[in-house]
C-alpha positions as CSV (number, residue, x, y, z in Angstrom):
1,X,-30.0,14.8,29.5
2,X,-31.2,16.3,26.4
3,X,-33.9,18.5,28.1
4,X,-31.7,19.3,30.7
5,X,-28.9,20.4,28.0
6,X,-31.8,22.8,25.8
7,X,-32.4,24.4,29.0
8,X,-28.1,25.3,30.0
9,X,-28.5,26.5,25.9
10,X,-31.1,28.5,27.0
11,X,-29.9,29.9,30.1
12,X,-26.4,31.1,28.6
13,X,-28.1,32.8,25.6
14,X,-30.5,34.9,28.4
15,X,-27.3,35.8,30.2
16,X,-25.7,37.0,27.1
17,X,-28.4,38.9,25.7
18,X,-28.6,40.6,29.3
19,X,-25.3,41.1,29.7
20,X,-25.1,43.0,26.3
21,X,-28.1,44.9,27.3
22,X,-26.2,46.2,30.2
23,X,-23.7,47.7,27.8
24,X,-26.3,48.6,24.9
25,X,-28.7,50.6,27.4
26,X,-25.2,52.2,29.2
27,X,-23.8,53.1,25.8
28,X,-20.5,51.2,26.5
29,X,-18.1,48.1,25.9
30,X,-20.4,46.9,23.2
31,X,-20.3,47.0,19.7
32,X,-23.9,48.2,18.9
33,X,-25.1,50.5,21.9
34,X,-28.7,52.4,22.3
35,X,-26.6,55.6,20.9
36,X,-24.0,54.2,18.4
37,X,-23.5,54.1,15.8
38,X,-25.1,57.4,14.7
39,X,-27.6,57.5,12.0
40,X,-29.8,59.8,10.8
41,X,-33.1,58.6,9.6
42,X,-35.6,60.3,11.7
43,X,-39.2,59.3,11.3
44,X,-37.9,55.6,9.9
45,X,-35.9,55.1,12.8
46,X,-38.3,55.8,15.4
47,X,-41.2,53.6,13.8
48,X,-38.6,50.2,13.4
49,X,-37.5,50.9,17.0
50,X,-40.8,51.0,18.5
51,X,-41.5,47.9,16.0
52,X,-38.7,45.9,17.6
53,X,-39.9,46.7,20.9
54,X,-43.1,46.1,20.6
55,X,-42.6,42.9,18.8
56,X,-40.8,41.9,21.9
57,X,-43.6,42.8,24.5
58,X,-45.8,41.2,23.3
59,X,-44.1,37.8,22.8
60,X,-43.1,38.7,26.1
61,X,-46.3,38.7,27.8
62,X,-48.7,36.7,26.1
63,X,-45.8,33.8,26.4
64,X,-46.3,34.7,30.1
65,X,-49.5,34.0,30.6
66,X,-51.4,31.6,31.7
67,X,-53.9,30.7,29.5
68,X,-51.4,30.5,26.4
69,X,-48.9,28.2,28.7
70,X,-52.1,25.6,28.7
71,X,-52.0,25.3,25.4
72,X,-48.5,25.8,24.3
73,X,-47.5,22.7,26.7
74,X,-49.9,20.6,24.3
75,X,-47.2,20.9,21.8
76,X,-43.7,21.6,24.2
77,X,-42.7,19.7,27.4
78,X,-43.4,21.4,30.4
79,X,-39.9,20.7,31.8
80,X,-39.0,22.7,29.1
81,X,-41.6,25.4,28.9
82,X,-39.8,28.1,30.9
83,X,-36.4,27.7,29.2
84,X,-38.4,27.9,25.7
85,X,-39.8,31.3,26.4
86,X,-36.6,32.4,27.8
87,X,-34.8,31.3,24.6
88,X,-37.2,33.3,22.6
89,X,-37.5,36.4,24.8
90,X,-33.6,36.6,24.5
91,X,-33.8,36.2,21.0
92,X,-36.1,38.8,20.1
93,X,-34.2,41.4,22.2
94,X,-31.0,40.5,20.3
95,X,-33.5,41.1,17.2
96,X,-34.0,45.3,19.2
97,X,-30.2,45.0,19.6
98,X,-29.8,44.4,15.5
99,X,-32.5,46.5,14.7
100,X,-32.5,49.6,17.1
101,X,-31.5,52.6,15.1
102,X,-30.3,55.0,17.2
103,X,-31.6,58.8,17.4
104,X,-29.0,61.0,18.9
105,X,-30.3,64.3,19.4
106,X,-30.0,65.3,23.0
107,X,-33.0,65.7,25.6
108,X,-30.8,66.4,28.5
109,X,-26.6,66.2,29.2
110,X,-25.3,65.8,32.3
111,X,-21.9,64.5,31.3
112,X,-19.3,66.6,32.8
113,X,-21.2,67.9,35.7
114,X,-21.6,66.5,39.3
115,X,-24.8,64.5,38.3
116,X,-23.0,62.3,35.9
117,X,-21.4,59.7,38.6
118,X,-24.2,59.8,40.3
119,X,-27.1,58.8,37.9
120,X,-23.9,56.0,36.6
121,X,-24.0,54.8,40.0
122,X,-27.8,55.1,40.1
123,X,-27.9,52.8,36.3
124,X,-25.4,50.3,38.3
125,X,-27.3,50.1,41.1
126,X,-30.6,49.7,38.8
127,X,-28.9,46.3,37.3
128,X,-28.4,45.2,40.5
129,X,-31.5,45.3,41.8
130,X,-32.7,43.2,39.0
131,X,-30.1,40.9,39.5
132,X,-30.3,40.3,43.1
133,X,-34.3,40.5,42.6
134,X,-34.4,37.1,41.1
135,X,-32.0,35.5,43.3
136,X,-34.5,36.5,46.3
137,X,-37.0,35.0,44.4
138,X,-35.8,31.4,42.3
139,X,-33.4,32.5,40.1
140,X,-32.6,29.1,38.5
141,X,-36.4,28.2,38.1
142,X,-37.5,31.9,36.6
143,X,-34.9,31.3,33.9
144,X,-36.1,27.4,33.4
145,X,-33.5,25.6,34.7
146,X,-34.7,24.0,37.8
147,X,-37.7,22.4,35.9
148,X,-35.7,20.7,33.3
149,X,-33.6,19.1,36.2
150,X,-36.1,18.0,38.2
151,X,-37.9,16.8,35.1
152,X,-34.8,14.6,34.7
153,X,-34.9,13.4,38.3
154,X,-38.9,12.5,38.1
155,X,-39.7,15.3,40.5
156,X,-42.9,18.1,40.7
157,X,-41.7,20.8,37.9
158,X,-43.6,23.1,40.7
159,X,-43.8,22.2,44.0
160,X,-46.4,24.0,46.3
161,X,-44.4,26.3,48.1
162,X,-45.6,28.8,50.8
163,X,-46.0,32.5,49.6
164,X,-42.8,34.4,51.0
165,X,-41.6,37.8,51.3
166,X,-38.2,38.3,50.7
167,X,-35.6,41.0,51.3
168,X,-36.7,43.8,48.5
169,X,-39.9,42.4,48.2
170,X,-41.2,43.2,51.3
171,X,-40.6,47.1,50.3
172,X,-42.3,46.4,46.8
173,X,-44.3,43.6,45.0
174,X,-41.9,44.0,41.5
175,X,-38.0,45.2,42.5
176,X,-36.9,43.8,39.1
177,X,-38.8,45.8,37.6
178,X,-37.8,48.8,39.1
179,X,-34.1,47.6,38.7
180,X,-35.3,47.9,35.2
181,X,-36.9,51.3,35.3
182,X,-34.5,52.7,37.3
183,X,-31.6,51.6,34.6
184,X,-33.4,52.7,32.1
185,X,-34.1,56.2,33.1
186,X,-30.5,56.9,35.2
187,X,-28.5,58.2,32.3
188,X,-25.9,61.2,32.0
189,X,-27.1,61.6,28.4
190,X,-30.4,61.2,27.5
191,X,-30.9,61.0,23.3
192,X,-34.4,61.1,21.5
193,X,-33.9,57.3,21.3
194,X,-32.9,56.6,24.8
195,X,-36.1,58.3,25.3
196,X,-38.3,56.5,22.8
197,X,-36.6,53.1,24.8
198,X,-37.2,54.5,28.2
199,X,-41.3,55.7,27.8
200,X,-42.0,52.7,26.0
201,X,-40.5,49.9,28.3
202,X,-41.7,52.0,31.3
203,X,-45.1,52.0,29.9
204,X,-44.8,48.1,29.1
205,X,-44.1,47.3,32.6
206,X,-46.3,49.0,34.3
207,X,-48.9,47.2,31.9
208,X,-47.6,43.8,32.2
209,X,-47.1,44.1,36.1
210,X,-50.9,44.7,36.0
211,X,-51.4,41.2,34.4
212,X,-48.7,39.6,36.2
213,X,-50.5,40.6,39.4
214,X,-54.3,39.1,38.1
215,X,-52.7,35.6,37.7
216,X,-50.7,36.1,40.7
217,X,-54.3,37.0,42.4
218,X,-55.6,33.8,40.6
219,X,-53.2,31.5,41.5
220,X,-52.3,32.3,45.5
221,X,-55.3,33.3,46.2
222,X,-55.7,35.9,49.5
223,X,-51.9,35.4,50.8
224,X,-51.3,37.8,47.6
225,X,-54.4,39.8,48.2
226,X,-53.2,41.2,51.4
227,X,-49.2,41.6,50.4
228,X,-50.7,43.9,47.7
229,X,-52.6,45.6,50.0
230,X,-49.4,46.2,52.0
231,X,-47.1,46.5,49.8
232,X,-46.4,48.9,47.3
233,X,-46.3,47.5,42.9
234,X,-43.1,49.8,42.3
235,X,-42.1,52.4,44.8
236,X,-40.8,51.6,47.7
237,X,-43.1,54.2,49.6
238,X,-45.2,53.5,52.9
239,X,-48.8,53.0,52.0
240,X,-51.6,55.6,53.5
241,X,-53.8,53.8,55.7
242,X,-57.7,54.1,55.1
């Protein structure tokens, strides 16, 4: 019961903390956003803001990762494992929420001209990808859920399941992360900090995908080999033949 009511804990805190980063990266309904309030503190700003973010990164993938999951379940439950580095992934993006100091200068501004409802619609469409991505997938057990409960009914934490391609994934091995990247990047006004947020998530993904993919390799074996081969990491692009 306990485990079970760590990992509901767990689960509401991600959804809040993605829920405000809806708003935060789409500069609305939130108190703090990506642009707002407006500060000027230049050179400061940019280096705590690329602090924040990487701070989270890298909790964010070494968590991930297999080796340090063998030896961090020494010390934690495995039932509880997932919904531990979920808590603490959601808590160090509140900490880039907190922290972020926004720099407003404009790159580009598209607000009042056809291509604003568009690349809204294109940064809607982005989150919904994510959100549906993980769905196709196991939501319930990628946010740690589903382990704690069958921990609590004395079932496999991970049963051996077939490798299956789902819906988005058969047009590209990662569509959360291009939800991600294409929220990220779809914005009517793009500041110096929206900016700084966009090249270095985008350059964050594309290098945990790389290790997400190497234990993927390790762990299913030639099933995976060959869906890489056929499918494409992040754009959903037909692949050239050799």
């Amino acid at each position: 019961m306990l485990r079970r009511s760590y990992a509901l804990i767990c689960y509401i805190v991600f959804l809040a903390s993605f829920l405000y980063a809806i708003g935060f990266v789409g500069d609305v309904l939130v108190p703090k956003t990506i642009d707002a309030p407006v500060t000027r503190l230049g050179w400061p700003a940019l280096l705590v803001d690329a602090l924040v973010l990487g701070l989270f990164a890298i909790q964010h993938s070494v968590m991930a990762r297999p080796a340090f999951k063998r030896w961090w379940t020494r010390y934690v439950a495995s039932s509880i494992e997932r919904s531990t580095y979920v808590l603490l992934s959601s808590v160090l993006l509140g900490l880039v929420f907190v922290a972020w100091r926004p720099l407003p200068a404009l790159v580009w501004d598209a607000r009042g001209t056809w291509l604003a409802p568009l690349l809204l619609a294109l940064q809607a469409i982005g989150w919904l990808v994510v959100l549906l991505s993980t769905f196709m997938i196991s939501h319930f057990e990628l946010f740690g859920l589903t382990q704690a409960w069958r921990s609590a009914r004395s079932q496999s934490l991970q049963p051996e399941a077939p490798f299956v391609e789902r819906f988005f994934y058969r047009f590209v091995r990662h569509p959360i992360m291009l939800g991600f990247l294409i929220a990220f990047w779809a914005t009517p006004a793009m500041s110096q900090g929206h900016l700084l947020f966009a090249l270095l998530t985008s350059a964050y993904i594309l290098i945990g995908v790389r290790l997400e993919e190497a234990d993927l390799s390790a762990k299913i074996g030639r099933d995976y080999d060959d869906y890489r081969a056929r499918v494409p990491m992040l754009v959903p692009l037909p692949k050239r033949r050799a």
